[in-house]
C-alpha positions as CSV (number, residue, x, y, z in Angstrom):
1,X,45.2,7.7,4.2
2,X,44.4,4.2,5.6
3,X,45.3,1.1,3.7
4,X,43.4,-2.2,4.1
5,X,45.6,-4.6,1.5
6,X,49.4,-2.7,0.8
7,X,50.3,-2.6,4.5
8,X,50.6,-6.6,5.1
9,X,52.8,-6.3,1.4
10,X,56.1,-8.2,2.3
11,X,54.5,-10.6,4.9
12,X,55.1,-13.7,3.1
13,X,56.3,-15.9,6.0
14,X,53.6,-16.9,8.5
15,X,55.9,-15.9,11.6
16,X,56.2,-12.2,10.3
17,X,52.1,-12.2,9.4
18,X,51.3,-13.1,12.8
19,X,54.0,-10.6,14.3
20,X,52.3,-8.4,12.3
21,X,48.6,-8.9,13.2
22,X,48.2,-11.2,10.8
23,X,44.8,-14.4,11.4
24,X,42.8,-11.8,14.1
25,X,40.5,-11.3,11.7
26,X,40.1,-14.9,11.1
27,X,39.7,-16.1,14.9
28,X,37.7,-13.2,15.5
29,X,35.2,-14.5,12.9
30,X,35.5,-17.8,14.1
31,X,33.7,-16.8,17.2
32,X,31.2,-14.9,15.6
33,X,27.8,-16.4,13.8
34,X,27.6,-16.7,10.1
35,X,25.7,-14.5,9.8
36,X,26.6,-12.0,11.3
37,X,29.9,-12.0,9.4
38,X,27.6,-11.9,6.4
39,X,25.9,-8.9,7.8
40,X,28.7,-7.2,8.6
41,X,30.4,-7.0,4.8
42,X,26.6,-6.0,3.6
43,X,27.6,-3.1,6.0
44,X,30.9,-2.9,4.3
45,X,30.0,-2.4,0.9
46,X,33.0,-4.2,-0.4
47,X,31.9,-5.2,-4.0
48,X,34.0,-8.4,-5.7
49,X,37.2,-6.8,-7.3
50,X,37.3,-9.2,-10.0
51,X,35.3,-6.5,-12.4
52,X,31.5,-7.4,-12.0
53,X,31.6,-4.9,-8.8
54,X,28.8,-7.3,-7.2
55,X,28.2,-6.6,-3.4
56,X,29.8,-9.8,-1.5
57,X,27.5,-9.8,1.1
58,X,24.7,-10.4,-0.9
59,X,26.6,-12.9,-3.2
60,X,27.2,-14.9,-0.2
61,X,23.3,-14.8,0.8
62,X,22.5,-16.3,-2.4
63,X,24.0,-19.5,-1.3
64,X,21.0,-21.8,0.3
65,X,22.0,-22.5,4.2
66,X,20.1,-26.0,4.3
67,X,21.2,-27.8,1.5
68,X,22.4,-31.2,1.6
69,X,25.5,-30.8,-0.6
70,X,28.3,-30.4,0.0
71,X,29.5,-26.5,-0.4
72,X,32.5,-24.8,-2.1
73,X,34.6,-21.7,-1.8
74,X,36.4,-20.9,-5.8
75,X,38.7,-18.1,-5.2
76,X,39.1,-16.2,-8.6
77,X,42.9,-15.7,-9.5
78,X,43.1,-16.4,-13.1
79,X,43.7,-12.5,-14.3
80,X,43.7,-12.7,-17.8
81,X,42.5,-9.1,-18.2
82,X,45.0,-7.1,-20.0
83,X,46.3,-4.7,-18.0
84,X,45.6,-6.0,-14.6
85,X,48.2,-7.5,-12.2
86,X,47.1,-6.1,-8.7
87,X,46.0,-10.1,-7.7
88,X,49.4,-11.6,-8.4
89,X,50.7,-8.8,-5.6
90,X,48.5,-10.3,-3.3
91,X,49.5,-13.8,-3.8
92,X,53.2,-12.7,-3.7
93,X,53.6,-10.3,-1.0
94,X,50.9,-11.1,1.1
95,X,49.5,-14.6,0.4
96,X,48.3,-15.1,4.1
97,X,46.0,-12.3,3.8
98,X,44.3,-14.5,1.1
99,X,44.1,-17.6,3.2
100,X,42.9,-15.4,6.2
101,X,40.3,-14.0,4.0
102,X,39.1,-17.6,2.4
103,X,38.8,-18.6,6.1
104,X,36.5,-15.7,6.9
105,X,34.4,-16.7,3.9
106,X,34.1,-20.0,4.4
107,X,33.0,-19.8,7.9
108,X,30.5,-17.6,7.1
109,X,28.6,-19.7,4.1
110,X,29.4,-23.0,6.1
111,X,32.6,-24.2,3.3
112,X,34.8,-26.4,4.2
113,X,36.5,-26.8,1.1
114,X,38.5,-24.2,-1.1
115,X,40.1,-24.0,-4.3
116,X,43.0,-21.0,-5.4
117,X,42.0,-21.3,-9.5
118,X,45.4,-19.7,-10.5
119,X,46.8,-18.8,-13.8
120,X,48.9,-21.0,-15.5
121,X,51.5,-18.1,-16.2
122,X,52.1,-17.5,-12.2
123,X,54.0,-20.6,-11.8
124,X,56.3,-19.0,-9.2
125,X,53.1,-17.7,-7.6
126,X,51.7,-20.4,-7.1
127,X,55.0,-22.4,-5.4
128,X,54.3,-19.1,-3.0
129,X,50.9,-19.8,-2.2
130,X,51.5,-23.4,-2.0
131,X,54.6,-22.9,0.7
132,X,52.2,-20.4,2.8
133,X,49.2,-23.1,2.5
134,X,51.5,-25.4,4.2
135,X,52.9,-23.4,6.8
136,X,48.6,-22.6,7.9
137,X,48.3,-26.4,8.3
138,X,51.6,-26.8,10.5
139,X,50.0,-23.8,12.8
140,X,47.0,-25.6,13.0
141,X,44.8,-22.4,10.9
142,X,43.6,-24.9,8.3
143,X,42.7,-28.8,8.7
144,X,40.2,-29.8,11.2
145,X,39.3,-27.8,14.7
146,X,41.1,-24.6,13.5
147,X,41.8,-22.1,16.2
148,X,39.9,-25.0,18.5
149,X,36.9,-24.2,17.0
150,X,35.0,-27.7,15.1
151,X,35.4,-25.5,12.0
152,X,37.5,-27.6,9.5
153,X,38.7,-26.1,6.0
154,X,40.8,-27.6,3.3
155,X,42.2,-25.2,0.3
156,X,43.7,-26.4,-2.9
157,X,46.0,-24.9,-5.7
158,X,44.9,-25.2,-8.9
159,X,46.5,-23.7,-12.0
160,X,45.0,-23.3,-15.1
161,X,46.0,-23.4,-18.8
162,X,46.8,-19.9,-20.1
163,X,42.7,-19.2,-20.8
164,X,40.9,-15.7,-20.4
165,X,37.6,-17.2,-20.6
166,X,38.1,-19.2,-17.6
167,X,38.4,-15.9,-15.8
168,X,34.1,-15.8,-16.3
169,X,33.1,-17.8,-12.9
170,X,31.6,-20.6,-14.5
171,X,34.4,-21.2,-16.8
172,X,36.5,-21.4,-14.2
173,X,34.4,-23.9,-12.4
174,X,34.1,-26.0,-15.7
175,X,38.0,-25.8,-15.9
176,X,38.0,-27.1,-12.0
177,X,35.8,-30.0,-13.1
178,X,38.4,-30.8,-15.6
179,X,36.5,-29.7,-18.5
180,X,36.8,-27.3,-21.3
181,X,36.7,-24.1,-19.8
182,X,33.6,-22.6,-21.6
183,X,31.0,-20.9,-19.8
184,X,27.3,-22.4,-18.7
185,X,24.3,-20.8,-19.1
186,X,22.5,-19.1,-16.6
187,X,20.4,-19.9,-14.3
188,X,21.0,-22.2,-12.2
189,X,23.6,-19.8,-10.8
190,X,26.5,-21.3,-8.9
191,X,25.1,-19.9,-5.5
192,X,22.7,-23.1,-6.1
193,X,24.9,-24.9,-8.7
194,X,28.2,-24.7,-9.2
195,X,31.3,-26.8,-9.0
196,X,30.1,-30.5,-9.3
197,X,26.5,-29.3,-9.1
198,X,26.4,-28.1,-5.8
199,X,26.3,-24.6,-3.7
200,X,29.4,-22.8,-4.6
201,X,31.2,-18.9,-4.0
202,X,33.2,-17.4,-6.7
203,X,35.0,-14.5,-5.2
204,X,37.9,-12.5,-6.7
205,X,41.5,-12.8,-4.8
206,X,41.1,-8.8,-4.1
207,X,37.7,-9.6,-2.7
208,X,38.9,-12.3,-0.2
209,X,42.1,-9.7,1.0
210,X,39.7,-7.4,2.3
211,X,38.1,-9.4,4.7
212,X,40.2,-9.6,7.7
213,X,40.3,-5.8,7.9
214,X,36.7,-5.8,7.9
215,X,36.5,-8.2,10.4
216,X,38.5,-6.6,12.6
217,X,37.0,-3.0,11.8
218,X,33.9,-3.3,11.3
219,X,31.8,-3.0,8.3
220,X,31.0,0.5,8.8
221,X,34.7,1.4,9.0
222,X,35.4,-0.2,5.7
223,X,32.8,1.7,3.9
224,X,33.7,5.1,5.1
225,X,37.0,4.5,3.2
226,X,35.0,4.9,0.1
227,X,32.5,6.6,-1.5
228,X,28.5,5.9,-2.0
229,X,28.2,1.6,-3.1
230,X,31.8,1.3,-3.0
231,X,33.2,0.8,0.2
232,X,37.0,0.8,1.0
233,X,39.9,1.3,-0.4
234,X,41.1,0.2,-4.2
235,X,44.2,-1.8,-5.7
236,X,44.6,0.0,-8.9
237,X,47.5,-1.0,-11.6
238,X,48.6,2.2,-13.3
239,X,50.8,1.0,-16.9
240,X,51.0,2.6,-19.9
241,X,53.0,6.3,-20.9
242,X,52.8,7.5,-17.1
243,X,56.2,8.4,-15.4
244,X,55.4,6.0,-12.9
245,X,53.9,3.1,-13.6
246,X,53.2,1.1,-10.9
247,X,50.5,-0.4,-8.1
248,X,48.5,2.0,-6.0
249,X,46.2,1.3,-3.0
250,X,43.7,4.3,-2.7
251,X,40.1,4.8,-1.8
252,X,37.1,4.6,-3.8
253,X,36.0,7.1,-5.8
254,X,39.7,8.9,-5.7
255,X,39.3,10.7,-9.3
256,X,41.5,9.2,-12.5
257,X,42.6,12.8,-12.9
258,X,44.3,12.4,-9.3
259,X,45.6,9.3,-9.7
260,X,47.4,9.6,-12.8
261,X,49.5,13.2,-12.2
262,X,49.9,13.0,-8.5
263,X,50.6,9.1,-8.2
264,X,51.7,7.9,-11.2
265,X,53.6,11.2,-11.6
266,X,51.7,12.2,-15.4
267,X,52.5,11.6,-18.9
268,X,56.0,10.6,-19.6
269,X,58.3,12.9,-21.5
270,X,55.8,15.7,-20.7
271,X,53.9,14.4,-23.6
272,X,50.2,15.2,-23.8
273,X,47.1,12.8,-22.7
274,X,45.0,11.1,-25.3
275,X,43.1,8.6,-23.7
276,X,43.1,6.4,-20.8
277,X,41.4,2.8,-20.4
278,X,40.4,2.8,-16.6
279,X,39.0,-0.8,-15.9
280,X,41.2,-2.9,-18.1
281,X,41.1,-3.7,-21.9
282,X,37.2,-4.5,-21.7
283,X,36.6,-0.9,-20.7
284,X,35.7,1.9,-22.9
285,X,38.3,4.4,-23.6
286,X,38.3,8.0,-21.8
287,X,39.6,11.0,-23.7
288,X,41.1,13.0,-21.6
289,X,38.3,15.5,-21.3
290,X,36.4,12.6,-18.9
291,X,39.5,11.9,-16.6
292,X,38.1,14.2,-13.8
293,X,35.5,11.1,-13.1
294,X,35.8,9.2,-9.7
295,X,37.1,6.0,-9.3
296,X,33.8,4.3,-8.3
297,X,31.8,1.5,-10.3
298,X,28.6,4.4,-10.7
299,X,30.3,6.8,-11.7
300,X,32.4,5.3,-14.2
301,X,29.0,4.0,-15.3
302,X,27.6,7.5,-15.5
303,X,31.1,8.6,-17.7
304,X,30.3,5.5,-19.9
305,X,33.0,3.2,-19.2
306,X,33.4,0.9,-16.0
307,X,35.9,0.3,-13.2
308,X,36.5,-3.5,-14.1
309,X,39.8,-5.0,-12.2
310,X,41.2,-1.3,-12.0
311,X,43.6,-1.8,-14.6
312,X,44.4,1.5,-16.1
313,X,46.2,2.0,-19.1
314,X,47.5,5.6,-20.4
315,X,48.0,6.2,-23.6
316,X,49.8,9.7,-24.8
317,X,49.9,11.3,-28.0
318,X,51.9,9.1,-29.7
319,X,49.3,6.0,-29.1
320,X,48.0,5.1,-32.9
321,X,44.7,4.4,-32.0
322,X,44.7,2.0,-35.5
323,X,47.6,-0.4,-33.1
324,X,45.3,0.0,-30.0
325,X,41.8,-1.3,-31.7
326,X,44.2,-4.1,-33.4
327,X,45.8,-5.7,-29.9
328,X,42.0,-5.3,-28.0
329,X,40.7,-6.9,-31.2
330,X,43.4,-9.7,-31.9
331,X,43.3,-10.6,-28.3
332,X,39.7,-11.2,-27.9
333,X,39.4,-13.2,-31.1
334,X,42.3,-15.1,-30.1
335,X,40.5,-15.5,-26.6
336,X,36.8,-16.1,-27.5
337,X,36.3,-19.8,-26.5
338,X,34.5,-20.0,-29.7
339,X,30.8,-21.4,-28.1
340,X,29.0,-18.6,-29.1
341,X,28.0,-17.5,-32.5
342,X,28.4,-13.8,-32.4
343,X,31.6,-13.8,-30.2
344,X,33.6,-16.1,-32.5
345,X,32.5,-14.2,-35.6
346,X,32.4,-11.1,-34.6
347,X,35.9,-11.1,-32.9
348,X,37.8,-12.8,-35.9
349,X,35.9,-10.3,-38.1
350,X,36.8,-6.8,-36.0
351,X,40.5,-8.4,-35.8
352,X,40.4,-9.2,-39.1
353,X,39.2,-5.3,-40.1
354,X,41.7,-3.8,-37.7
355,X,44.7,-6.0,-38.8
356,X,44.1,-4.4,-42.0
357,X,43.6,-0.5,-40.9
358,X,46.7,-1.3,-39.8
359,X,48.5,-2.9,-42.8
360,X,47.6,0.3,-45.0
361,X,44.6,-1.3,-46.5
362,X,41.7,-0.1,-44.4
363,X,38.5,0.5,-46.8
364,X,36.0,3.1,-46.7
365,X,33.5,2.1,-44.3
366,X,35.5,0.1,-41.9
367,X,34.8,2.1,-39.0
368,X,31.2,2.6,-39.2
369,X,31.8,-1.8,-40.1
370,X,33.7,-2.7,-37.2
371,X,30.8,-0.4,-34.9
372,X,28.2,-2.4,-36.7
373,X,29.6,-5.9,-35.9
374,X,30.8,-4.8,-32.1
375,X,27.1,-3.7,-31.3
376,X,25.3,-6.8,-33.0
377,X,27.3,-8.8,-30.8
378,X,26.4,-6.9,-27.9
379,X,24.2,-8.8,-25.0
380,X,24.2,-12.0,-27.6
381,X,26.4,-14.6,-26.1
382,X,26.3,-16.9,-22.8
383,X,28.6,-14.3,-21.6
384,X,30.1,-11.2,-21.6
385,X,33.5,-11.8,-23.1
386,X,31.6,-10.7,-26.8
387,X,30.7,-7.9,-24.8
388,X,34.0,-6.9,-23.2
389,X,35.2,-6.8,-27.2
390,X,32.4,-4.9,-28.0
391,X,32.7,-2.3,-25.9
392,X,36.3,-0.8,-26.4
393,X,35.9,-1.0,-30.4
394,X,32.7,1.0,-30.3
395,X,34.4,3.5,-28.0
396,X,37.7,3.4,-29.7
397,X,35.6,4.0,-33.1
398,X,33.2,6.8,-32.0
399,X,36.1,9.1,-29.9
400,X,38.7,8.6,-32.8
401,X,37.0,8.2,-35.8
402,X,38.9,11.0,-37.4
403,X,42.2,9.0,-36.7
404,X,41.2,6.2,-38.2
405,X,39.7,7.6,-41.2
406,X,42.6,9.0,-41.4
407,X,44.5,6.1,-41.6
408,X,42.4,4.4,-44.0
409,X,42.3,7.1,-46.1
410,X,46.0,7.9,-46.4
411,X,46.9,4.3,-46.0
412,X,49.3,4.8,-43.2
413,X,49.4,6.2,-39.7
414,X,48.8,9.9,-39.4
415,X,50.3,9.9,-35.7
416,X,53.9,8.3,-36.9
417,X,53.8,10.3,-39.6
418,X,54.8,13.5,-37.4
């Protein structure tokens, strides 16, 4: 099997990057035209890891190539979604990879300035990053006339506060600005407007990693690693009841089936399977009649839930699905930045209705309730955090109804109960 990302893991210092290969990528693409870079990750089919799945390539194309302004690179590595923690890897083991990558970029929309939009929590992370960002200016890879080229490029640290919502590009952007971090509406895009009003590319750490290899490959290389739209190879966080728990590198459209009993070893305690969230929290639940689907944003699509950040959470048997739809619910209402009607109502209301499934004083009609609010808040809000509450609760509701009602009825849980 051919990695792309996992291989450089444990090339933190510069010295042992470069031993290892490490910038080729980056001077290749210095000597190559922007667009042909731009061209060559159409050819890739890498699609931003962040959970949107968008094909980079075309992102990049968005951006206008005679504008006046000034133009930014915002590299995504807030990772608020539950479940997910494949970018902080990155960052840790491999943080070069991501400067090599925001180089490639860069060069190829004509950026000269980037910015790391970290979260808060990763405070060690960050002094990684930081310490690698310095030891790229002292070889002369960032600052002015890198590799000898008149390419110049400046990157930046920035940590944020602790905020999910700033994980939706322009809520991160707003953050950057030093403004509450609450989404825009859209258009203008940030392509054309973005951070202080001028061309700007949001792309997800995982995104960015890719790069070099691609570079150095060739675009047609990376996307025979995967499968259909989604070229190369996958970071995937397996948590949750699974014997091995852990972070696994393997190509799109690898099946969930495949990579929960063969890598993450199957259900712990040789319990049995009762659902599995594949993309992160935001991501409809699978029962484990669906878990022979590939790992590929259409065909989780087809299957009804969505690859996301490739967070995947197992849940065995004794998962009460009552606790899972109340920490997806409390999380989001805590989360909701509260701008939009529908998202902070709706959340506070399905947490509220979940807390009390919980508590032993569920009512009749809650379920068909809480499916009822998730779907009026559904494609209603500036964006898609109402949506990525939505989602689970309706899925959570529809495949375990029985449970729940259930646990309404009898006022406690049916699953501790045994």
């Amino acid at each position: 099997m051919t990695l792309v990302i996992t291989p450089w893991f444990g090339k933190v210092k510069i010295e042992d990057y470069i031993g290892a290969g490490g910038y080729q990528g980056a001077r290749k693409a210095l000597f190559m035209a922007p667009d042909e870079i731009i061209e060559e990750v159409k050819r890739s089919n890498l699609r931003g890891r962040g959970g949107a799945g968008f094909p980079t390539g075309i992102k990049w194309s968005f951006v206008p190539k005679d504008s006046p302004k000034e133009k930014y690179l915002c590299i995504n590595a807030d990772e608020g979604e539950p479940g997910t923690f494949k970018d902080k890897y990155i960052m840790r083991e491999a943080p070069h990879l991501l400067i090599e990558g925001a180089i490639i970029a860069s060069w190829a929309v004509g950026i000269n300035t980037a910015y790391i939009y970290i979260r808060g929590e990763y405070g060690k992370v960050a002094l990684i990053l930081e310490k690698a960002i310095e030891e790229a200016y002292a070889k002369g890879f960032l600052g002015k006339n890198i590799f000898g080229t008149d390419f110049s490029l400046d990157i930046f640290v920035h940590r944020g506060a602790g905020a999910y919502i700033c994980g939706e590009e322009t809520a991160l952007i707003e953050s950057l600005e030093g403004k509450r971090g609450q989404p825009r509406i859209r258009p203008p895009f940030p392509a054309t407007y973005g951070l202080y009003g001028c061309p700007t590319v949001v792309n997800n750490v995982e995104t960015l990693a890719n790069l070099p290899a691609i570079i150095k490959n060739g675009g047609e290389w990376f996307a025979s690693l995967g499968v259909g739209k989604s070229g190369g190879t996958k970071l995937f966080a397996v948590s949750g009841h699974v014997k091995r728990p852990g972070l696994y590198e393997l190509p799109m459209g690898t099946s969930l089936k495949t990579l929960i009993y063969d890598y993450a070893g199957g259900i712990r305690g040789n319990h049995r399977l009762k659902g599995v969230i594949p993309g992160g929290s935001s991501s409809p639940i699978l029962k484990p009649e669906e878990i022979e689907v590939p790992l590929d944003y259409e065909s989780l699509a087809q299957a009804g839930s969505m690859l996301g950040s490739g967070a995947v959470i197992v849940l065995d048997e004794t998962a009460c699905m009552a606790k899972v739809l109340q920490v997806i619910t409390r999380f989001y209402a805590h989360e909701s930045c509260g701008q939009c009607t529908p998202c902070r109502q709706g959340t506070a209301w399905m947490a509220r209705i979940a807390e009390r499934i919980v508590r032993g004083m569920g009512r009749e009609g809650d379920v068909d309730l809480l499916m009822d609010i998730a779907r009026s808040m559904m494609g209603k809000t500036i964006c898609p955090l109402a949506d990525a509450a939505a989602m689970p609760v309706i899925a959570i509701c529809e495949k375990y109804r029985e449970e729940l009602e259930e646990h309404i009825r009898e006022r406690k849980c049916p699953v501790e109960r045994e």
